[in-house]
C-alpha positions as CSV (number, residue, x, y, z in Angstrom):
1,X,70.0,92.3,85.7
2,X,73.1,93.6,84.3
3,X,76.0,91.6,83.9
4,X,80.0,92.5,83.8
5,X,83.0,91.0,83.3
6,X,85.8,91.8,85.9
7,X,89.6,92.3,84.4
8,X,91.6,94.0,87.5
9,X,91.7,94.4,91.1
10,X,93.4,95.8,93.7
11,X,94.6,94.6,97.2
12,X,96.6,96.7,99.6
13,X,99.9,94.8,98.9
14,X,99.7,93.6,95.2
15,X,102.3,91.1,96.2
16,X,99.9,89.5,99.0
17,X,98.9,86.2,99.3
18,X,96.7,86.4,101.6
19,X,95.3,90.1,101.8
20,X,91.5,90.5,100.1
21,X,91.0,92.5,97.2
22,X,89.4,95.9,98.1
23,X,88.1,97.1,94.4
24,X,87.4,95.7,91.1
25,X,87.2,97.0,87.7
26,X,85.2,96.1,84.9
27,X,84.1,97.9,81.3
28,X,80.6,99.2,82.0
29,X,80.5,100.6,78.1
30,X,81.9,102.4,75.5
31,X,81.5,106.1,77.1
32,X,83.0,104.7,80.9
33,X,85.8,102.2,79.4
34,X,87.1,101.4,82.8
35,X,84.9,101.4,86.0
36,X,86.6,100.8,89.6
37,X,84.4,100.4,92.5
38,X,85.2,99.2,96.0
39,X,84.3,95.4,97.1
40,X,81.9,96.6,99.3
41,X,79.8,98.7,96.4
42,X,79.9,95.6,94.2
43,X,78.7,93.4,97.3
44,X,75.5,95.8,97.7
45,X,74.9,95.6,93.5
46,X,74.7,91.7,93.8
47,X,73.0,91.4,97.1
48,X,70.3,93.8,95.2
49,X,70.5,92.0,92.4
50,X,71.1,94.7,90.5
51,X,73.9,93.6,88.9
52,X,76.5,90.7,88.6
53,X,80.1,90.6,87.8
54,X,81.4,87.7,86.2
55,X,85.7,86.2,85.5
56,X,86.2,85.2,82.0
57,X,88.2,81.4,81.8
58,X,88.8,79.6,79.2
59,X,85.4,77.5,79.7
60,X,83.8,80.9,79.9
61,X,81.7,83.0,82.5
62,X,82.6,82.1,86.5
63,X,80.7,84.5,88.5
64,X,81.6,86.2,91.8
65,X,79.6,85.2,94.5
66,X,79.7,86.9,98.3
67,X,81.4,85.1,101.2
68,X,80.0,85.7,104.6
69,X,82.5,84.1,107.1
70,X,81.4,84.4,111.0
71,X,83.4,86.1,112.2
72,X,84.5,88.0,109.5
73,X,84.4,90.6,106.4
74,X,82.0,89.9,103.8
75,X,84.3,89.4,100.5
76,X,84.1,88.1,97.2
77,X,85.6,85.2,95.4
78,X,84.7,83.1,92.0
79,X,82.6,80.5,92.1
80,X,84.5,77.4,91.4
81,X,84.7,76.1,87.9
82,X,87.5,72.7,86.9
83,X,91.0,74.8,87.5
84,X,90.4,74.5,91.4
85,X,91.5,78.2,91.5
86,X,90.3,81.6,92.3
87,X,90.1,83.3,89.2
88,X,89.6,86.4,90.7
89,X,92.8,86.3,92.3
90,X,94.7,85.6,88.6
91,X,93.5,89.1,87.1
92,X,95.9,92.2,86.8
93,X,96.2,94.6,89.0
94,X,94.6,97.9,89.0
């Protein structure tokens, strides 16, 4: 399974608190430098398993991993490492 590391997304208000992101971009390779594909495209790649995206911290790879609230929208969010935060939510915007 392939493997990238995430460095932007976008919400609909990049100001938001509280909206969720709605793409993500990441550096697939040399010949696509920056790849931007919506949260739900990146939800079907790691439900697959076809691929996983991944936050770089400073105590290295925290990976994204799907929520499925009840009564909600599927969405993503990192898995939680020591800073107690997103880290999703820290990247630039797109």
């Amino acid at each position: 399974m392939a493997s990238y590391q995430v460095n932007c997304i976008d919400k609909p208000k990049a100001s938001s608190t509280h909206e969720q992101i709605t793409r993500i971009g990441y550096y697939e390779s040399l010949d696509r430098p920056r790849v931007v594909i919506s949260v739900a495209e990146a939800i079907a790649r790691i439900e697959v398993n076809s691929q996983a995206f991944y936050v770089s911290t400073e105590r290295g790879k925290t990976y994204l991993t799907i929520v499925k609230p009840e009564n909600g929208k599927k969405h993503l969010k990192s898995l939680a490492d020591k800073s107690g935060i997103d880290n999703l939510l820290t990247l630039e915007e797109v």
